[in-house]
C-alpha positions as CSV (number, residue, x, y, z in Angstrom):
1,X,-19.1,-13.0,23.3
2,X,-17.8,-16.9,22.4
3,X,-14.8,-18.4,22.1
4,X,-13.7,-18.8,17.7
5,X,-15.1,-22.3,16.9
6,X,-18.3,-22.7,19.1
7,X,-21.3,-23.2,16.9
8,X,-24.3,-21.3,17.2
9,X,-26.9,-22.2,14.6
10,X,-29.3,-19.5,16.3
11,X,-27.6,-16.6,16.1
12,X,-25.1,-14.6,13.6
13,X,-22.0,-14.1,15.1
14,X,-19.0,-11.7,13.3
15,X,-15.0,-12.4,14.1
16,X,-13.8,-8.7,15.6
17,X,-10.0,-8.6,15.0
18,X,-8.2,-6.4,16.9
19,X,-5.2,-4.1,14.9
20,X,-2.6,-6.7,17.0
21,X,-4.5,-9.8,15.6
22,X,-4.8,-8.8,12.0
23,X,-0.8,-8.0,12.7
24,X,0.1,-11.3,13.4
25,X,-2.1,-12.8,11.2
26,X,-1.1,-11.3,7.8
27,X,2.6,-11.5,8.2
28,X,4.4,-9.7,5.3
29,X,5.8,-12.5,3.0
30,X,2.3,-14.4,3.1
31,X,0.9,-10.7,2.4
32,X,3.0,-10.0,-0.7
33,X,1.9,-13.5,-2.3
34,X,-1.2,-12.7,-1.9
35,X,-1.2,-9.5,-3.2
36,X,0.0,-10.9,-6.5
37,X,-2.7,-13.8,-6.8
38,X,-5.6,-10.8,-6.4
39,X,-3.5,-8.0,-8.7
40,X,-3.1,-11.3,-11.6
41,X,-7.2,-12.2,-10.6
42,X,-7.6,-8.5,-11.5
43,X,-6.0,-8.9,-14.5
44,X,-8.4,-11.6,-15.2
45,X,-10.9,-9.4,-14.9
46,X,-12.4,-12.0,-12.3
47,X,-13.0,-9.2,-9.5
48,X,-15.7,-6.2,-9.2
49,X,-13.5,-3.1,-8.2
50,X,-16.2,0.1,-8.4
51,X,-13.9,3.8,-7.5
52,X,-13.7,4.4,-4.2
53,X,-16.2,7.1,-2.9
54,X,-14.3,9.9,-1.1
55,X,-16.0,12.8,0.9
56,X,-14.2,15.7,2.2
57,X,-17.3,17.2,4.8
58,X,-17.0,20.9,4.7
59,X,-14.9,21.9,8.2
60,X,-13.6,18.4,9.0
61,X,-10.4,17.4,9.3
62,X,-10.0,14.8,6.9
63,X,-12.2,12.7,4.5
64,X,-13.7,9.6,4.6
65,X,-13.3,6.8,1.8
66,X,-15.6,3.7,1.0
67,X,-14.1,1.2,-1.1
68,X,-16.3,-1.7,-1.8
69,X,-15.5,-5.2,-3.6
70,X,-16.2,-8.4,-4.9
71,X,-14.7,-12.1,-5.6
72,X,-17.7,-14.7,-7.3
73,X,-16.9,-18.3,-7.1
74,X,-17.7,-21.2,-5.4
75,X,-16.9,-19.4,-2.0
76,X,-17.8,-15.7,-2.8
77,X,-17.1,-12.5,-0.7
78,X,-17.7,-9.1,-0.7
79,X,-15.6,-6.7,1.2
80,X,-15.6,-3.0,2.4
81,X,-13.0,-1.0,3.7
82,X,-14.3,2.4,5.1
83,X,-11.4,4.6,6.1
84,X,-10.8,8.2,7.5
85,X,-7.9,9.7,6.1
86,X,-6.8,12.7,8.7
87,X,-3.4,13.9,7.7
88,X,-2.6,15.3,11.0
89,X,-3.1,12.6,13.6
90,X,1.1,11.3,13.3
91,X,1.7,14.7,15.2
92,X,-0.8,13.0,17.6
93,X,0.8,9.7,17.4
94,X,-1.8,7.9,15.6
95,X,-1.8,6.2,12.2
96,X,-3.3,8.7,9.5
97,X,-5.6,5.9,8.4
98,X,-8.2,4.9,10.5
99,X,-11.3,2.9,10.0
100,X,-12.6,-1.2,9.4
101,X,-12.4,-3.5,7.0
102,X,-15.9,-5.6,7.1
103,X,-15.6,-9.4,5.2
104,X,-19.2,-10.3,4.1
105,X,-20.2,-13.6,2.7
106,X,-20.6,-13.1,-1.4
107,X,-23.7,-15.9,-1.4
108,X,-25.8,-14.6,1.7
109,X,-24.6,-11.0,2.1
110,X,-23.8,-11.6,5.9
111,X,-21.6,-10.0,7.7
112,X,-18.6,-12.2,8.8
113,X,-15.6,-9.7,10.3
114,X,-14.6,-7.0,11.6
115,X,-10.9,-6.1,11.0
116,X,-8.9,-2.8,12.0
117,X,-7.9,-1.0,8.6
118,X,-5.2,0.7,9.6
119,X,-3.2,-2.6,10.5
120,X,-5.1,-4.1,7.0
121,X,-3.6,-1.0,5.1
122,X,0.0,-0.5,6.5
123,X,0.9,-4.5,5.9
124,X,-1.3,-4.9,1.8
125,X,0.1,-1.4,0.6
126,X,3.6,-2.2,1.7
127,X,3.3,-5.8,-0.1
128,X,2.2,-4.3,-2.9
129,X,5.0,-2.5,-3.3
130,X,6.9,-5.5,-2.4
131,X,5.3,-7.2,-5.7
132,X,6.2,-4.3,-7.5
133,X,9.7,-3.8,-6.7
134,X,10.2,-7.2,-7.1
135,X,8.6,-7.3,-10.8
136,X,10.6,-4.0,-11.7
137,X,13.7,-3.0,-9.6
138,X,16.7,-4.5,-10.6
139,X,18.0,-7.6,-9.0
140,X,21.0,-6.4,-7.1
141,X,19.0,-3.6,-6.2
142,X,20.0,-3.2,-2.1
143,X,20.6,0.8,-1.5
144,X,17.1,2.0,-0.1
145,X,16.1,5.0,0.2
146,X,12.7,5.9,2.2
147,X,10.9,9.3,2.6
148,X,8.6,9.8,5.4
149,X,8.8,8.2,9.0
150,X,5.6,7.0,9.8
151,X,3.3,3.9,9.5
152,X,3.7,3.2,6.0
153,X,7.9,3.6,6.1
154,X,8.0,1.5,8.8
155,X,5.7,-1.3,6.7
156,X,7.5,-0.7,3.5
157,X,10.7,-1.1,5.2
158,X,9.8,-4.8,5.6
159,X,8.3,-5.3,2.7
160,X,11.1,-4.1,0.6
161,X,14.0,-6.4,2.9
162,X,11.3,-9.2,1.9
163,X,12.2,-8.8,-2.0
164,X,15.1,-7.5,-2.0
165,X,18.8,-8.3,-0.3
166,X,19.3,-4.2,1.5
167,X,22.6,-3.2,2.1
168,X,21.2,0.3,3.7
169,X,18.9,2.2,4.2
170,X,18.2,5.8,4.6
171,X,15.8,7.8,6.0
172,X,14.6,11.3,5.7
173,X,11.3,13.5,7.3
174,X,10.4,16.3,7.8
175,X,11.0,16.4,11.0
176,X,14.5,15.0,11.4
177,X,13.8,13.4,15.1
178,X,11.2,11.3,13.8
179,X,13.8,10.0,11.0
180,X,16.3,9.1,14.3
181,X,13.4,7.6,15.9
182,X,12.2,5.6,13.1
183,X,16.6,4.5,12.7
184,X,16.5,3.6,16.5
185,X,13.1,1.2,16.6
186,X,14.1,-0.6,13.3
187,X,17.3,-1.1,13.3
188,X,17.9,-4.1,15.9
189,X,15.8,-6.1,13.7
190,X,17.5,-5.7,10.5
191,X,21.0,-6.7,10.0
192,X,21.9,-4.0,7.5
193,X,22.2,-0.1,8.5
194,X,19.5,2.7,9.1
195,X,20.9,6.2,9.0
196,X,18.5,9.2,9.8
197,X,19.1,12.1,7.7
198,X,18.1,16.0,6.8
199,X,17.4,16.1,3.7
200,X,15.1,14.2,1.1
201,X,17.9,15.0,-1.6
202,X,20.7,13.3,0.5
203,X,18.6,10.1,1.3
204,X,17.6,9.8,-2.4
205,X,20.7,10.6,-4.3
206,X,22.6,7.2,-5.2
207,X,19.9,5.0,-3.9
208,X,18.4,2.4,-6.1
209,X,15.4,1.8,-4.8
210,X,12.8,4.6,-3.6
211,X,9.8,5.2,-1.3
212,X,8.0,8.1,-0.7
213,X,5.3,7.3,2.2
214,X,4.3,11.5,3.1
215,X,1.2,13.1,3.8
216,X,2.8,15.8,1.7
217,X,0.9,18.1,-0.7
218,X,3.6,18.9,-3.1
219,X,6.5,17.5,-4.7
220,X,8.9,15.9,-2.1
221,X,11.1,13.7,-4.9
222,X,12.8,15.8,-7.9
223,X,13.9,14.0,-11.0
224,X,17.5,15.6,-10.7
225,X,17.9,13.4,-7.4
226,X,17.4,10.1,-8.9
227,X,19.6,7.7,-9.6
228,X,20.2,5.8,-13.9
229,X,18.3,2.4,-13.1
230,X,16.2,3.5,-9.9
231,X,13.2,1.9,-8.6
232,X,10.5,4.5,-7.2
233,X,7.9,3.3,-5.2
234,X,5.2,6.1,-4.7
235,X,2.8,5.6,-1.6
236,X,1.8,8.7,0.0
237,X,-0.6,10.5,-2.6
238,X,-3.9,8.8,-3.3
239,X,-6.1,12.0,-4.2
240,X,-6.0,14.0,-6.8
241,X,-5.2,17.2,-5.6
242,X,-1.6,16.2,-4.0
243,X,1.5,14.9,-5.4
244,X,4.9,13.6,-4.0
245,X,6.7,13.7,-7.4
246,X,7.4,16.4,-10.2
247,X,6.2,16.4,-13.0
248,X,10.2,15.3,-14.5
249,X,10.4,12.7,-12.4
250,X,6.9,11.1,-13.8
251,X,8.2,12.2,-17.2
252,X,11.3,10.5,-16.8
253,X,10.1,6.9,-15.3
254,X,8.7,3.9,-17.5
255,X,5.0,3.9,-15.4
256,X,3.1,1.1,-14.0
257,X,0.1,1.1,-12.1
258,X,-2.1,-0.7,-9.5
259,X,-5.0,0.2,-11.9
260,X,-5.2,2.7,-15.1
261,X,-8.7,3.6,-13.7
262,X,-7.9,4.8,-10.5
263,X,-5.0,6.4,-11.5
264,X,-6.9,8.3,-14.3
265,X,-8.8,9.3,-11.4
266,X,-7.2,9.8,-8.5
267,X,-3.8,9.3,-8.5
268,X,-2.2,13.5,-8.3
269,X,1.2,12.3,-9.1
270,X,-0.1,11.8,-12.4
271,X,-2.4,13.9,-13.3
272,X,-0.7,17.0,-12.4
273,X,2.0,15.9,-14.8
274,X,-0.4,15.4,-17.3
275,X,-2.1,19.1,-16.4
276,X,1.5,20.7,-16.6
277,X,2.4,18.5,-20.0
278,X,5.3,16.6,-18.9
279,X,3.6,13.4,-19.9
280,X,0.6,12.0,-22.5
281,X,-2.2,10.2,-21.5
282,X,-0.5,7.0,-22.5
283,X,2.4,7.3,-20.7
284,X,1.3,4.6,-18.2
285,X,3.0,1.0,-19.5
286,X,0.9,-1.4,-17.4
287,X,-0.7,-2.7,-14.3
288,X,1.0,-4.9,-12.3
289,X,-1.4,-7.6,-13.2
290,X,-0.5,-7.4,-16.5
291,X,2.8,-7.8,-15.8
292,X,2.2,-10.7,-13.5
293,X,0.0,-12.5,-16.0
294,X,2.9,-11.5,-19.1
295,X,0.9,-9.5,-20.4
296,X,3.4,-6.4,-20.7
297,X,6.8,-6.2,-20.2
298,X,8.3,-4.2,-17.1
299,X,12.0,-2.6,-17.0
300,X,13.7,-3.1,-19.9
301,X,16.9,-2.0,-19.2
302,X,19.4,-1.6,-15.9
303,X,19.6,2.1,-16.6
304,X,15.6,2.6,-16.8
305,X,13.9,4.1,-13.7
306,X,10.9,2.2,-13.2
307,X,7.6,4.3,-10.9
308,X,5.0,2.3,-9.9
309,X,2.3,4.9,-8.2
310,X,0.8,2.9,-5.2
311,X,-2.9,3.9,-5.0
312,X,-4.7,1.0,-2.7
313,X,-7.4,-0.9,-4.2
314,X,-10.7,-2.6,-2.4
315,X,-9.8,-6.0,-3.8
316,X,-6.3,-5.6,-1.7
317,X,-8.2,-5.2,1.4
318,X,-10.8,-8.1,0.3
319,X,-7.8,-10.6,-0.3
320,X,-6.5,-9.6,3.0
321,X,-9.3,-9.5,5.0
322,X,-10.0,-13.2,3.5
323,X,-6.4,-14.5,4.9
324,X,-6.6,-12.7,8.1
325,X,-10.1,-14.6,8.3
326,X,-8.6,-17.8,7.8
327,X,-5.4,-17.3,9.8
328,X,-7.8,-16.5,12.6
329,X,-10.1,-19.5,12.1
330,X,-7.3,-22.0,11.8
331,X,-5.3,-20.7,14.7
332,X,-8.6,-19.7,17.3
333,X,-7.7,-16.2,17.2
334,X,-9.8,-12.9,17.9
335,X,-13.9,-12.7,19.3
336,X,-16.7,-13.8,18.2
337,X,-19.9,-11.3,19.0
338,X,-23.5,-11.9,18.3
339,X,-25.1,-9.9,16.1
């Protein structure tokens, strides 16, 4: 191992960052910008997104997900995110989402990083939502209203106080100690309030902004809970076999996307709603980068709730790992290996 800056003309040498280091290096405002200059890039159609590949070995206890990418140009890259998805390792303490996000140069093919994905996937799928909310939710939008406790809450959390001025929060799991735990780490570094409660229908009702961020398999969010003029952020669900909305709320909600691809594909929140006939197949208004590049107009009144369903694409890890690499560079930050 070498310090970050020696040259070595003899060797290849990769940049390992550590889940700490890619922390500090993709704080969430500088995340969220750049989140909206690869979703618009998208919307270009500048960018090579492929599906994700997703295997689900007979036995195991989660499934494993390869999500490759690429940006041409005059400094190309190529990025891959391979991530394990095992819904039961919170009750172990451990972030559901586990894997590395490898940065490769797009003119020679080499290998340049190493990042930890689940720090690279908590911080770019909260600012995602962070661009959405601030594309669709209302601006006086403030009363929050987050389901789930665990690594993505806490992210989102941050990302929506980023884009919008909270007035409260509120915060309901399964398991109620882990919403009182989640109040209790948070709330001395917010100045607004974090109360822990029971239920998911009395942490949604009156709120005007939404997260669900659960490992859960069926409907957690009903449409009867949700307020005229809500924001709904929808996180948890990126397969399509499991959902954290019914098929009303879907219904009910103007629709916007990450990408209509994926979502065709893998997003369950829709397509069980399209299964049970709550919704046509062009019930989906836009992708984000449309609406970035004006392309397609977002809420169009206060009283509309606006859904976007969060699925996570490659190019969100590529455009972070990129900054991450340059934070890391520029500030002499993380170890250089040969290899």
């Amino acid at each position: 191992m070498y310090d970050l800056g020696a040259e070595r003309s003899d060797v290849m040498s990769v940049l390992i960052l550590t889940q700490a280091e890619v922390e500090a290096l993709l704080p969430m405002p500088e995340c969220i910008e750049r989140m909206a200059e690869v979703l618009s890039a998208l919307g270009r159609g500048e960018l090579h997104q492929p599906l994700r590949m997703v295997t689900f070995p007979p036995g195991a206890a989660g499934a494993m997900a390869l999500m490759p990418s690429y940006r041409g140009g005059a400094s190309a890259a190529l990025g891959l995110k391979i991530v394990n998805v095992f819904p039961a390792n919170p009750a172990k303490q451990l972030d559901a989402h586990q894997g590395a996000v490898l940065l490769f140069s797009g003119t020679t093919g080499q290998l340049q990083a190493i990042l930890n994905a689940s720090a690279v996937t908590a911080i770019r799928t909260a600012a995602v939502s962070g661009v959405a909310t601030r594309l669709l939710a209302r601006p006086d939008a403030g009363d929050l209203a987050i389901v789930g406790a665990g690594v993505q809450a806490r992210s989102h959390l941050e990302a929506m106080a980023c884009v919008r001025p909270l007035r409260r929060v509120r915060v309901a799991s399964r398991d109620l100690d882990h919403a009182r735990r989640f109040a209790a780490e948070l709330a001395p570094r917010f100045d607004f309030p974090i109360e822990p409660l029971a239920s998911v229908e009395a942490a949604v009702r009156g709120a005007d902004l939404v997260v669900t961020a659960t490992n859960a398999k069926t409907p957690v969010l009903r449409s009867e809970w949700i307020a005229p003029g809500a924001h709904i952020n929808a996180v948890g669900s990126s397969v399509p076999n499991a959902r954290e909305l019914d098929g009303a709320t879907v219904a009910a909600a103007a629709l916007f996307v990450d990408r209509r691809e994926s979502t065709i594909h893998e997003a369950g929140d829709y397509l069980f709603a399209l299964r049970e006939g709550a919704i046509g197949p062009d019930h989906i208004r836009a992708e984000l980068g449309e609406l970035l590049l004006g392309q397609a107009s977002g809420r169009r009144s206060d009283s509309e709730i606006t859904l976007f369903k969060s699925l996570g694409l490659a190019v969100e890890d590529l455009a972070a790992a990129e900054h991450v690499y340059q934070n890391a560079r520029s500030r002499g930050i993380g170890r250089w290996v040969e290899f």
